[in-house]
DOZAZA-35521 format. One line per field, with one value per residue: residue number from 0; residue in one letter; x, y, z of N, C-alpha, C in turn. Coordinates in steps of 0.02 Angstrom, whole numbers, plus 32768, in hexadecimal, padded with zeros to 4 digits. Example, Ala and Ser with C-alpha at 12.3 -4.5 7.8 and 13.67 -1.06 7.14 Angstrom:
REM DOZAZA-35521
k c(0:1)
r c(a:s)
nx c(8294:8282)
ny c(7EE4:7F90)
nz c(8186:8162)
cax c(8267:82AC)
cay c(7F1F:7FCB)
caz c(8186:8165)
cx c(8294:8285)
cy c(7F5B:8002)
cz c(8186:818A)
REM end
This chain:
REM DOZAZA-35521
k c(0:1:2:3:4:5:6:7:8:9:10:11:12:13:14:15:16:17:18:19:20:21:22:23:24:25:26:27:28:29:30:31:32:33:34:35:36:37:38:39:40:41:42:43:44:45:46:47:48:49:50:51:52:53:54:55:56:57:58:59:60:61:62:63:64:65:66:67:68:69:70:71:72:73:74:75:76:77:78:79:80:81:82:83:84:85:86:87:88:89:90:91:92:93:94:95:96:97:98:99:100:101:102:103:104:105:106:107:108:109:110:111:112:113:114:115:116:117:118:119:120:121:122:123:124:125:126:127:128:129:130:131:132:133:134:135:136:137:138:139:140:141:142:143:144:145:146:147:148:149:150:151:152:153:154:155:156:157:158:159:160:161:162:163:164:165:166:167:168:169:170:171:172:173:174:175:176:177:178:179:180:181:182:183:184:185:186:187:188:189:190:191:192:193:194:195:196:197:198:199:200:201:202:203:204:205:206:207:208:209:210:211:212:213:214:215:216:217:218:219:220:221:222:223:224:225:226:227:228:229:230:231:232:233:234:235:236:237:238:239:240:241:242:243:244:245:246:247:248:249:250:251:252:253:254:255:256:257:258:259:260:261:262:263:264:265:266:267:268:269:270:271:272:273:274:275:276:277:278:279:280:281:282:283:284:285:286:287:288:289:290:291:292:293)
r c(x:x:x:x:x:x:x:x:x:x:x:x:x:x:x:x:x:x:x:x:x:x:x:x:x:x:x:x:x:x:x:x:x:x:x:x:x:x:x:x:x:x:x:x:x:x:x:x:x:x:x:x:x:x:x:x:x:x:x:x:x:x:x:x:x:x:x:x:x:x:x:x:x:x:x:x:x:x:x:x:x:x:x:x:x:x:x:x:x:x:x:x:x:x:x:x:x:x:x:x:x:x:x:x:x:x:x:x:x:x:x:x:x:x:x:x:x:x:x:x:x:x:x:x:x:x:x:x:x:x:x:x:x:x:x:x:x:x:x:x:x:x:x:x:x:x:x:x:x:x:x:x:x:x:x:x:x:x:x:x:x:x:x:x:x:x:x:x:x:x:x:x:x:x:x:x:x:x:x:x:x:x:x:x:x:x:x:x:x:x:x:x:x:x:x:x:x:x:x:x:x:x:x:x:x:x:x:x:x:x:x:x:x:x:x:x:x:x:x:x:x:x:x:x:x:x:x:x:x:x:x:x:x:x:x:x:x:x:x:x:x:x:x:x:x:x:x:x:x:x:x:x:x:x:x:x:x:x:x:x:x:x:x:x:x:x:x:x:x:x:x:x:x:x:x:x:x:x:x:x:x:x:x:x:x:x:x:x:x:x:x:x:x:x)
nx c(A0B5:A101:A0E7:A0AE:A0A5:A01B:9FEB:9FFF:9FBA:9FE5:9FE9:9FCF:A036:A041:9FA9:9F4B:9F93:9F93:9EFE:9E87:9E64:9DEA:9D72:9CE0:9C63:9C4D:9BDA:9B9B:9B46:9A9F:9A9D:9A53:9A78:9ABE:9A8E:9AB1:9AF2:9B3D:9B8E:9BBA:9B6D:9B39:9B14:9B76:9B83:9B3A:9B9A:9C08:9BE2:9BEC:9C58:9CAA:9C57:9C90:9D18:9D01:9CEC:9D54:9DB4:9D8E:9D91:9DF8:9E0F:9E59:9E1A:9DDF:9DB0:9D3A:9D22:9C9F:9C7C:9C20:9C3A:9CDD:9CCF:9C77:9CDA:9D44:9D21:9CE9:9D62:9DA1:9D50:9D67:9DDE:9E04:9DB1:9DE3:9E5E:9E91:9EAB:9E7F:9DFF:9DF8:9D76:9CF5:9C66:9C9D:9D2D:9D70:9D48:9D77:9E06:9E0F:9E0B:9E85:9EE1:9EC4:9ED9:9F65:9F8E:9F7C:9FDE:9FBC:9FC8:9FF3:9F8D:9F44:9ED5:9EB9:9E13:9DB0:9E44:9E0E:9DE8:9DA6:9DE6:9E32:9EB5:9EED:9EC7:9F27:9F96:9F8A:9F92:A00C:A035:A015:A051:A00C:A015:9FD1:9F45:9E9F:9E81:9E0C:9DC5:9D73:9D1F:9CAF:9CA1:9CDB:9CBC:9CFE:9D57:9DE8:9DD4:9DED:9E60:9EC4:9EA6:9EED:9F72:9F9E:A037:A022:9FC4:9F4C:9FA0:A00E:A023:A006:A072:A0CA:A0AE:A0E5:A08D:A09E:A04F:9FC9:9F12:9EC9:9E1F:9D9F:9D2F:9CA1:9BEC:9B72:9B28:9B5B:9BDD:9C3F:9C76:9CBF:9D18:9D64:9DB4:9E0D:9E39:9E95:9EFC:9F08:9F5A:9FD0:A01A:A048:9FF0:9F86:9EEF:9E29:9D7E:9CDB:9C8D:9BFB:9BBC:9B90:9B19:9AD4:9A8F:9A4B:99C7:9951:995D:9924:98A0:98AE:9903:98E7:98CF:98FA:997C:99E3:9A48:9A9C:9AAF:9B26:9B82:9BB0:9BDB:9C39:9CA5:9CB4:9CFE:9D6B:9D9E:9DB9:9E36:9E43:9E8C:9E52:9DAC:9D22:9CA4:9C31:9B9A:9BEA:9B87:9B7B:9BDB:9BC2:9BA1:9BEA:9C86:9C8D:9C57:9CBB:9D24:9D24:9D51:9DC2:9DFA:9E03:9E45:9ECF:9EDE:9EED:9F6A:9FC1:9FCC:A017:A096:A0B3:A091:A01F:A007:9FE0:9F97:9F1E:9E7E:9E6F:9E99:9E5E:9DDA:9DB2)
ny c(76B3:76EC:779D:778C:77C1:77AB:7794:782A:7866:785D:77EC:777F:7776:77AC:779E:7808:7869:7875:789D:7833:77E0:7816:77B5:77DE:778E:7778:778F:76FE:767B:7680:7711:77A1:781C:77D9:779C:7740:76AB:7652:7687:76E7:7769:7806:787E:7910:7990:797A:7917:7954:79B8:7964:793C:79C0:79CE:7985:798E:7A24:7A1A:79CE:7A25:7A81:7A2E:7A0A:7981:78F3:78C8:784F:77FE:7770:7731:76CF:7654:7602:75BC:75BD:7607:766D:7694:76C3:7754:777C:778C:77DD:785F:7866:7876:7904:7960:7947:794C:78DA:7845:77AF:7733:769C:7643:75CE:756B:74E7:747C:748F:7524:756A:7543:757F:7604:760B:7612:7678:76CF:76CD:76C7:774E:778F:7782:7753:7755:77A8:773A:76D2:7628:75DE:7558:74EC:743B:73B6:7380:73AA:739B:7350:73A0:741C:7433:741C:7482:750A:74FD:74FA:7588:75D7:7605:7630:7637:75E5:75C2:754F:74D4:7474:73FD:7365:72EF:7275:7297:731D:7343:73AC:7382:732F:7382:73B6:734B:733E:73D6:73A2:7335:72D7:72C8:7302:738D:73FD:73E3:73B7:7435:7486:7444:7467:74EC:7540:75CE:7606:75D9:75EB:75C2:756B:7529:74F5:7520:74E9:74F2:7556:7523:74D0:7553:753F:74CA:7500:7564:7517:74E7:7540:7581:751C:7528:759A:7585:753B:7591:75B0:7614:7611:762F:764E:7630:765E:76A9:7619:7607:7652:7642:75DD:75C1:758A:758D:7618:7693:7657:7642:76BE:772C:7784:77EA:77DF:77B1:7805:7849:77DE:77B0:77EE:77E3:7758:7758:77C9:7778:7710:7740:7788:7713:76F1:76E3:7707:7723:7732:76FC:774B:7748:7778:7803:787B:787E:78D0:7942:7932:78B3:78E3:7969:791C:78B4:7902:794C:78E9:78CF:7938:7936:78C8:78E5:7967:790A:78CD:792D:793C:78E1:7918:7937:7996:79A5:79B6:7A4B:7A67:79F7:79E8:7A07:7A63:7AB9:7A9E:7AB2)
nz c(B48C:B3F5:B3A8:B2F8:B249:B1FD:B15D:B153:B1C6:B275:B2E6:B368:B3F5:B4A3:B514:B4D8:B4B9:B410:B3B4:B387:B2EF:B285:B20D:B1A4:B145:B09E:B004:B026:B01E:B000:B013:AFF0:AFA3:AF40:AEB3:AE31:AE71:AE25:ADB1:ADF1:ADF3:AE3E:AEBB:AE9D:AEE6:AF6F:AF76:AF8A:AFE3:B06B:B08A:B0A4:B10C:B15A:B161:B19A:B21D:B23B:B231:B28D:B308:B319:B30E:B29D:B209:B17F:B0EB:B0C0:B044:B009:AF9B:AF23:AE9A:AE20:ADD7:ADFB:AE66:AE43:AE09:AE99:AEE1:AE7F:AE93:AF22:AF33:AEEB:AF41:AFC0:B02C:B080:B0D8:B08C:B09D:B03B:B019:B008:AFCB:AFA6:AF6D:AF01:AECA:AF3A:AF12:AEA5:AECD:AF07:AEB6:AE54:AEA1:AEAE:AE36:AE19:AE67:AEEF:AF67:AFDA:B01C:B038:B09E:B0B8:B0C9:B0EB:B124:B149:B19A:B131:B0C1:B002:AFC6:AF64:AF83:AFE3:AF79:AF24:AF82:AFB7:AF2A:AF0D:AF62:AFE5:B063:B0FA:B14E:B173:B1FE:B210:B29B:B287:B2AC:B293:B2D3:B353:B3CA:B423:B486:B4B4:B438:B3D1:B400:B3F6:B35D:B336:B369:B337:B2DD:B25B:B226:B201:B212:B213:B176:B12A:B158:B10C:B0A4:B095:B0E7:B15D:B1C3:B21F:B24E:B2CE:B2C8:B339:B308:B327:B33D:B378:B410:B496:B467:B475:B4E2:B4DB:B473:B4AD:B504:B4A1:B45D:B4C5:B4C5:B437:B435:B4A8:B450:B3E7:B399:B329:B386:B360:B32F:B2D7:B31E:B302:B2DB:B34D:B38E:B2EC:B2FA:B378:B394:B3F8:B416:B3F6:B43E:B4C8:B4E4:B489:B3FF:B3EB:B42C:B3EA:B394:B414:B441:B3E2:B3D7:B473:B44F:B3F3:B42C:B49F:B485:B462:B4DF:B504:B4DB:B451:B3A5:B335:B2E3:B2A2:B25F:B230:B1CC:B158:B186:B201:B237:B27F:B2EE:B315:B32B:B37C:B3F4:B407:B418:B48B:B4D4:B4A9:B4EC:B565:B56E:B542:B5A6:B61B:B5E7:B5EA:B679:B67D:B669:B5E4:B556:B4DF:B431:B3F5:B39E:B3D1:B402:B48E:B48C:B42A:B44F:B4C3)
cax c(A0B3:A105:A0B6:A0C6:A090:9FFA:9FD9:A009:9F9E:A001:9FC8:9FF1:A04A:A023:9F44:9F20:9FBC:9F85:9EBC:9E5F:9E53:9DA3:9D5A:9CA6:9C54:9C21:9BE3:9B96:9AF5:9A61:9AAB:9A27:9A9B:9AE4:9A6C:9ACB:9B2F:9B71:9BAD:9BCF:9B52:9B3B:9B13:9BB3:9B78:9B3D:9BDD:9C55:9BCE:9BF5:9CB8:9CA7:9C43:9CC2:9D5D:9D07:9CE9:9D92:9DD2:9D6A:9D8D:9E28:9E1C:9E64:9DF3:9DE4:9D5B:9D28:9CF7:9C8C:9C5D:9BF5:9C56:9D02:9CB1:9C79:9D15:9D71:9CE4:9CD0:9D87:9DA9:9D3C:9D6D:9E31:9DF5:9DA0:9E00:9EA6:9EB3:9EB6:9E42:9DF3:9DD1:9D57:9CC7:9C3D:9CC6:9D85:9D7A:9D3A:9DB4:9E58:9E0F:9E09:9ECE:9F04:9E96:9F0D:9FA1:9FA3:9F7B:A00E:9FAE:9FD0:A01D:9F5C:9F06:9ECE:9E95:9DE8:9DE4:9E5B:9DFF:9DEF:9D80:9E0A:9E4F:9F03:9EED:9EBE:9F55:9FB5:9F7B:9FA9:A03F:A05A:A010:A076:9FE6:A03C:9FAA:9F10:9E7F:9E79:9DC8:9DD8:9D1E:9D39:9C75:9CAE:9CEC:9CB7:9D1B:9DA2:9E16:9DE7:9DFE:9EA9:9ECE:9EA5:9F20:9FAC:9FBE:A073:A020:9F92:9F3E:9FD9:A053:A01A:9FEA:A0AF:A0F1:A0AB:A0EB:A059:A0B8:A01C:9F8F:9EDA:9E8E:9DD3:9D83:9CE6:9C5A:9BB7:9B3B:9B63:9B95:9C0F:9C73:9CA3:9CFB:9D46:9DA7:9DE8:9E26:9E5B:9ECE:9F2B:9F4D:9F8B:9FFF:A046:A052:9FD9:9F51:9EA7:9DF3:9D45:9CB2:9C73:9BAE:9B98:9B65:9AD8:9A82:9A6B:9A39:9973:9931:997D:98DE:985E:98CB:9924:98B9:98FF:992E:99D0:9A18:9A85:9AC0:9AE8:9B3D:9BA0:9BCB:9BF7:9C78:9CC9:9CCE:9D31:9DB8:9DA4:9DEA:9E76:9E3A:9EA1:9E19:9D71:9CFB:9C64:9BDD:9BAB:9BF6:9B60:9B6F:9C29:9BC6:9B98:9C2A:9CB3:9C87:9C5F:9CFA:9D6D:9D27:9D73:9E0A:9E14:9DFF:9E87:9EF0:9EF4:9F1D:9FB2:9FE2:9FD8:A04E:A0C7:A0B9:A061:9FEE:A023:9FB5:9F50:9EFC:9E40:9E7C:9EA3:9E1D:9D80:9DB5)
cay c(76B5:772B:77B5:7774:77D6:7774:77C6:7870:7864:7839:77BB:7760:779D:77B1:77B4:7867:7882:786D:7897:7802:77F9:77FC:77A1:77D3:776D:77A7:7749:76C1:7655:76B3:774F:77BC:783B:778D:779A:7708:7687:7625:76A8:7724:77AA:7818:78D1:7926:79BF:7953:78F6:7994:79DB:794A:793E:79E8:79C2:7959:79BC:7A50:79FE:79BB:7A65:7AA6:7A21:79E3:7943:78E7:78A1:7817:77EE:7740:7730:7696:7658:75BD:75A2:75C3:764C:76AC:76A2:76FE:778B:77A5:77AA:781F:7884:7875:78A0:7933:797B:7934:792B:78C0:7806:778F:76E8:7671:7613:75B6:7532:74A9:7485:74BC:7551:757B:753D:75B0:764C:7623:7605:76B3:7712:76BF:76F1:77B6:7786:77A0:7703:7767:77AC:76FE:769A:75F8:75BE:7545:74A1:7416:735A:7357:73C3:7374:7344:73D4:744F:7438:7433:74D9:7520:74F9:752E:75C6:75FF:760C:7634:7630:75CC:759F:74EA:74C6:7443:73E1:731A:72C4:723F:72B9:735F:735B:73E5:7348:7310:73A8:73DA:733D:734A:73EF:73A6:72F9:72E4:72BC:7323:73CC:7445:73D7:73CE:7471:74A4:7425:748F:7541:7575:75ED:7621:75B2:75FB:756E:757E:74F1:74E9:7531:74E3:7525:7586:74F7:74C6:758D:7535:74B3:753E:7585:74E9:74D7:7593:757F:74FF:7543:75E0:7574:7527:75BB:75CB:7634:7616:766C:7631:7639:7668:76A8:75F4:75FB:765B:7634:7584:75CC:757F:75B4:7664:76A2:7630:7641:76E4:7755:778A:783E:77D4:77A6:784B:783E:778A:778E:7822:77BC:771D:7772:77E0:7747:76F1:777F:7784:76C6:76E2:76EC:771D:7720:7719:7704:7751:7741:77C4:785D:78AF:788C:78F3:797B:78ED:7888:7918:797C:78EB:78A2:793E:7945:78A6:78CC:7976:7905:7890:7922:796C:78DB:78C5:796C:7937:78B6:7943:792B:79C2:79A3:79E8:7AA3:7A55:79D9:79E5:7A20:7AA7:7ACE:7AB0:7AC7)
caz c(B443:B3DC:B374:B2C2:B21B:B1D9:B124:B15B:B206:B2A5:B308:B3AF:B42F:B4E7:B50B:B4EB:B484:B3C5:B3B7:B353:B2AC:B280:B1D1:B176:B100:B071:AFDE:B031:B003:B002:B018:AFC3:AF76:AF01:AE64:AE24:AE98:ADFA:ADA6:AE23:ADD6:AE72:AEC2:AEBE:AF0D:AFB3:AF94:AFBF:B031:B094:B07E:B09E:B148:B196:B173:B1AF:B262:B255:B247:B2D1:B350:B31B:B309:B253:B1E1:B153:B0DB:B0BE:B02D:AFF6:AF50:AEFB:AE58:AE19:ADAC:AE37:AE9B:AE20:ADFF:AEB7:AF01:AE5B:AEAE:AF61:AF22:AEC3:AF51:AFFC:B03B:B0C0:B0CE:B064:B09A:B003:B036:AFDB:AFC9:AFA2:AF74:AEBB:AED4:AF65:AF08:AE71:AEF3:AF24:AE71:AE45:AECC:AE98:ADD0:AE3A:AE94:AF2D:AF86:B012:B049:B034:B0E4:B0A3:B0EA:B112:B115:B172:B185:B0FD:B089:AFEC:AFB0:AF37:AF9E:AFF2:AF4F:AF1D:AFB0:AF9E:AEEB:AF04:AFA2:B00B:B0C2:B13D:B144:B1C8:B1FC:B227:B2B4:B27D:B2A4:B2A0:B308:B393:B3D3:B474:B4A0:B4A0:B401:B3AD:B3FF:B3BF:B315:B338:B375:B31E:B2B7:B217:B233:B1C7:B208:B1D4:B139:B121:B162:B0D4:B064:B09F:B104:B1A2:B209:B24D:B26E:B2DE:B2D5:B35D:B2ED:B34D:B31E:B3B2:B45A:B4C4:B447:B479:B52B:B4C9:B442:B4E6:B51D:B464:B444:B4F4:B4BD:B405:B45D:B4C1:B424:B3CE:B353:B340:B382:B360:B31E:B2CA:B35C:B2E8:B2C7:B397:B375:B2B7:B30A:B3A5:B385:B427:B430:B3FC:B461:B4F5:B4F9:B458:B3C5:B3E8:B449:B3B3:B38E:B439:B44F:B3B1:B412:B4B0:B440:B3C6:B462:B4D9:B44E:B455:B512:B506:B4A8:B403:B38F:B306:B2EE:B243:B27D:B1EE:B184:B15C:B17E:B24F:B250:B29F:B342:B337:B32B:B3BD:B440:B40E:B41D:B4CF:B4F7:B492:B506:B5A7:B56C:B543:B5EC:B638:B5C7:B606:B6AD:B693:B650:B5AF:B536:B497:B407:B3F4:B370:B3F8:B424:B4CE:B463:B401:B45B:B522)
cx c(A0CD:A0E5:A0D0:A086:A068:9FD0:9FBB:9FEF:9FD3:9FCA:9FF7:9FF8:A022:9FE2:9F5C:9F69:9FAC:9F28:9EB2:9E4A:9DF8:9D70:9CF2:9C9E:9C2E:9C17:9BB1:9B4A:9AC9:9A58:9A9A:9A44:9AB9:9AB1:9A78:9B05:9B53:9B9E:9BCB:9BBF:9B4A:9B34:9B49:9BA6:9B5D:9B6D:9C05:9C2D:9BE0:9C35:9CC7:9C94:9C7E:9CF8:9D50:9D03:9D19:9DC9:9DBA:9D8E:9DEF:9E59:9E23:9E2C:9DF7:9DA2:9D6C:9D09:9CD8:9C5B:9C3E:9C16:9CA3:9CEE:9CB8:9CAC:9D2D:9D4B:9CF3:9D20:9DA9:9D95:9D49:9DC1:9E2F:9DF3:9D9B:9E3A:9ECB:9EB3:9E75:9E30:9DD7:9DA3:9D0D:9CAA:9C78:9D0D:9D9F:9D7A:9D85:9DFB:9E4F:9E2E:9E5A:9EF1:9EF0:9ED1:9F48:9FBD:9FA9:9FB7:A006:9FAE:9FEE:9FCA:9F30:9F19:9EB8:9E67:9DCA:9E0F:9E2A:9E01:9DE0:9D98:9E25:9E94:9EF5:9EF0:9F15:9F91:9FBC:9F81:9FF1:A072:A042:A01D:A04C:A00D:A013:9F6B:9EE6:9E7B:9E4A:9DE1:9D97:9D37:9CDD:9C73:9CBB:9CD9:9CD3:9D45:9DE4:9E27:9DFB:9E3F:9ECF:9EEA:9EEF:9F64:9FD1:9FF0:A05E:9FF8:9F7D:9F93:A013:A057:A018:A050:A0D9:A0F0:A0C4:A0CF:A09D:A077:9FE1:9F55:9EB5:9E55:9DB7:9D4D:9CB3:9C0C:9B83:9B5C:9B7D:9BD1:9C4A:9C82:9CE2:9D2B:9D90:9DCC:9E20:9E5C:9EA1:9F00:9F52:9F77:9FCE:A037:A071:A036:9FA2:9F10:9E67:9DBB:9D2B:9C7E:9C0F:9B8F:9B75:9B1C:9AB3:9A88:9A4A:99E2:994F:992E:9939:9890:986B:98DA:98EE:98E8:9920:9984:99E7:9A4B:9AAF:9AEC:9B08:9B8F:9BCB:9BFA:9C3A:9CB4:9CC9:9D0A:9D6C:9DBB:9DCF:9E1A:9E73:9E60:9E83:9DF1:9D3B:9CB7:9C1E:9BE9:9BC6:9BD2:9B5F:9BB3:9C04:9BAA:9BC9:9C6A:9CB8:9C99:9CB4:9D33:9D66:9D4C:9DBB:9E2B:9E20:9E33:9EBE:9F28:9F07:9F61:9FE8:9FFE:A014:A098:A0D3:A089:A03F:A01D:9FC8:9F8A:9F19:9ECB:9E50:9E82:9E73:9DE7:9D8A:9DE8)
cy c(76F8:7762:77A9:77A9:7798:779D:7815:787F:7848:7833:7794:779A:7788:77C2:77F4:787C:78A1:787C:7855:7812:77CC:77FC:77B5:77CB:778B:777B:7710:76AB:7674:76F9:7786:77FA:7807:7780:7758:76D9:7659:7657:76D3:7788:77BB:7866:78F4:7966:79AA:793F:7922:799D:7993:793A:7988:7A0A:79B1:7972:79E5:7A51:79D0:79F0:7A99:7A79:79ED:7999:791E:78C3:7876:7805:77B1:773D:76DA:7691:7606:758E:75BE:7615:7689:76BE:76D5:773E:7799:77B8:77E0:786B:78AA:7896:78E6:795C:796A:791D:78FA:7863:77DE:7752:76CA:764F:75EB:756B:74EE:74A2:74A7:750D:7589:7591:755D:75E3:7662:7634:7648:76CE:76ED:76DC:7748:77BE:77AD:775E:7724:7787:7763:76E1:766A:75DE:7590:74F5:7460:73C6:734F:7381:738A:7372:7380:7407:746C:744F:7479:74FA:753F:751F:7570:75FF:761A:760B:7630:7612:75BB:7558:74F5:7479:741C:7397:72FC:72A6:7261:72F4:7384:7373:73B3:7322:733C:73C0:7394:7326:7395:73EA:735B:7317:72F0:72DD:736B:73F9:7435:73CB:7410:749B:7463:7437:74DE:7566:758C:75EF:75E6:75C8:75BA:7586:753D:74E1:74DC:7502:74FB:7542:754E:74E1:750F:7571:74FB:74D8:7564:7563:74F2:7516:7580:7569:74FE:7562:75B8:754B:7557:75DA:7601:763D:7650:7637:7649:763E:7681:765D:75CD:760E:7659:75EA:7577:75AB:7593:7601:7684:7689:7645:7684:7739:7765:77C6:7821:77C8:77BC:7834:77FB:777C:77B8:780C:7785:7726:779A:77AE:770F:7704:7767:7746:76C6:76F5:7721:7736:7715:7731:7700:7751:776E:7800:78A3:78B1:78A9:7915:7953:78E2:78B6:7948:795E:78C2:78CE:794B:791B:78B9:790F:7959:78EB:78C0:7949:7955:78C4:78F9:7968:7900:78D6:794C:7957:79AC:79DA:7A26:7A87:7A24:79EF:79FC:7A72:7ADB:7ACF:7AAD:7AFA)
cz c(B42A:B3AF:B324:B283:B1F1:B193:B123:B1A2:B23B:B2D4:B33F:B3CB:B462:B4D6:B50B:B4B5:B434:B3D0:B381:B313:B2B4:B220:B1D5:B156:B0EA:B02A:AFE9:B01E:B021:B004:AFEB:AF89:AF32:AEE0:AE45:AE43:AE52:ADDF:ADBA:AE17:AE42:AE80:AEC6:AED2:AF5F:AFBA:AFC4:AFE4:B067:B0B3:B0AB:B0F7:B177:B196:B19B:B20C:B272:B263:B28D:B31F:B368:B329:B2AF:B24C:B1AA:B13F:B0BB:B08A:B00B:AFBA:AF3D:AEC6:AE57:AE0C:ADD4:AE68:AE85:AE1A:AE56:AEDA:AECF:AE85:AEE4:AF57:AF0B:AF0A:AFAD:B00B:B04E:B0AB:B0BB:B083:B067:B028:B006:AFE8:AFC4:AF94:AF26:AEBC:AEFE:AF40:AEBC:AE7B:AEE1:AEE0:AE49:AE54:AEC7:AE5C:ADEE:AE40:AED6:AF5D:AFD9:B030:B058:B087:B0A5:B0C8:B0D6:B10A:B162:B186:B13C:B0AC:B05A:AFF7:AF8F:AF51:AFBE:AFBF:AF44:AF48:AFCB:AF79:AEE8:AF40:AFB6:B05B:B10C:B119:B181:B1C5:B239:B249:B2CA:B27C:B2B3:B2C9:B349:B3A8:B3F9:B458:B484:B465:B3C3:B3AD:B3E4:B37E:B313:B33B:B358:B2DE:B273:B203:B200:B1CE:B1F2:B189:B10D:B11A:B11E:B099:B06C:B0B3:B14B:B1D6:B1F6:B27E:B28C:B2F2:B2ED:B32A:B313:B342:B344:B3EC:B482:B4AD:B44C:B4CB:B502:B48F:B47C:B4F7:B4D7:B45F:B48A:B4E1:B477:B40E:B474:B47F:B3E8:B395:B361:B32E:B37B:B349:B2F9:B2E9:B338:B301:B321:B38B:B332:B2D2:B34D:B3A3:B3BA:B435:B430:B416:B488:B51C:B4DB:B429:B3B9:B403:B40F:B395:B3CB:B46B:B40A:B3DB:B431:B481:B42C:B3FE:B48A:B4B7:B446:B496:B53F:B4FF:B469:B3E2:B32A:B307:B298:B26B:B267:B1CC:B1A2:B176:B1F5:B249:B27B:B2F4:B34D:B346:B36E:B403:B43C:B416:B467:B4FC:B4F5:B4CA:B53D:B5B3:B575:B573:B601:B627:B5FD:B64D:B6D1:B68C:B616:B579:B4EA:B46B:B3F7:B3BD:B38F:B3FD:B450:B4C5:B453:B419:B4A7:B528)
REM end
């Protein structure tokens, strides 16, 4: 795969080449700083300290970042990626409770004429016609395609849902999308053995895979009967770095507020991969994790 500019971030390449882009949500339901989810009343002094968080442990470990942000209403879309533009450079995920909301976000960062940071999260089976539209018209160029089928959970039925003619990416490419985040759709940990089968074979097609690798552990229900609840930092740790360690070429790791977990353990990996690049002859560019924290 080649390394391709995905809204200013490069991505792909040879394992260990490109570090993983890594998304925190911010925003999201219940998220005690959000005063008002309809309207999008909210702390904006937690907001940036958290914006604020994840850059600064993207600058430390050198791995890119992306904030996710997720909203309830139209209302609040606009109110919070105002915010997140104001006071973050890098690449945005719309994302939200439903498809209104969403195809508010894109249509938000379109009038900006910021259509060049937007991911779209995410297109799935259960996307409209509209969504797509708007997508479209508002020169949206990358999006994740959540690969969630009820009826199927297998590896097989998800690649697929990936690779059929008529299928999300060709749609998605009929509208002007270039890049392709494939997210397996995690729902507990046994479901990250079939995420690898999945991630392999986007790689081999050329797109590029990663996860939601969290939604292993908040559904974990035993973790704490089983394991205790101090593991929870560090199996969130393992989950998000074994996700890179795959391949992953992304990963949406929950809140903003774990950068200072997920950022680290994953720059370890990314330093791991790295080396091995190296060993094939091939050097990182000096801003690499290999760099920065070994």
């Amino acid at each position: 795969m080649d390394v391709r500019n995905v809204c200013g971030i490069p991505m792909g390449g040879a394992l260990g080449e490109t570090p993983a882009l890594l998304a925190g949500s911010i925003f999201y339901d219940r998220q005690k700083m959000v005063t008002d989810p309809l309207t999008g009343r909210f702390d904006k002094g937690e907001a940036k300290r958290l914006i604020d968080l994840q850059s600064k442990w993207s600058e430390i470990t050198g791995i890119p970042c992306c904030a996710d942000v997720i909203a309830s209403t139209p209302e609040a879309m606009k109110t919070y990626l105002d915010f997140v533009v104001e006071n973050f450079e890098g690449p945005i995920m719309v994302d939200g409770t439903n498809s209104a909301v969403k195809i508010e976000g894109i249509r938000h960062m379109a009038a900006k004429g910021l259509s060049r940071r937007v991911i779209y999260n995410s297109i799935s089976q259960e996307s409209t016609k509209e969504e797509f539209e708007a997508i479209g018209d508002c020169g949206v160029k990358v999006a994740v395609v959540l690969l969630v089928e009820s009826a199927d959970f297998s590896a097989e039925g998800k690649i697929r849902m990936m690779t059929e003619k008529d299928g999300l990416i060709a749609g998605l490419k009929s509208k002007g999308v270039n890049d392709f985040l494939i997210d397996p759709g995690i729902i507990d940990l046994p479901s990250m053995g079939i995420a690898r089968e999945v991630m392999a074979r986007a790689t081999e097609l050329g797109y590029l895979p990663g996860a939601a690798a969290h939604n292993a552990i908040s559904t974990w229900s035993g973790l704490k009967a089983k394991i205790g609840d101090d593991f929870k930092k560090p199996a969130t740790a393992v989950i998000n770095a074994l996700t890179v360690a795959w391949g992953g070429e992304f990963v949406i790791y929950g809140p903003m507020a774990l950068a200072g977990t997920v950022f680290p353990a994953v720059a370890m990996a990314e330093a791991a991969l790295g080396q091995s690049m190296m060993e094939r002859g091939k050097c990182p560019d000096l801003s690499h994790p290999l760099f920065r924290i070994a």
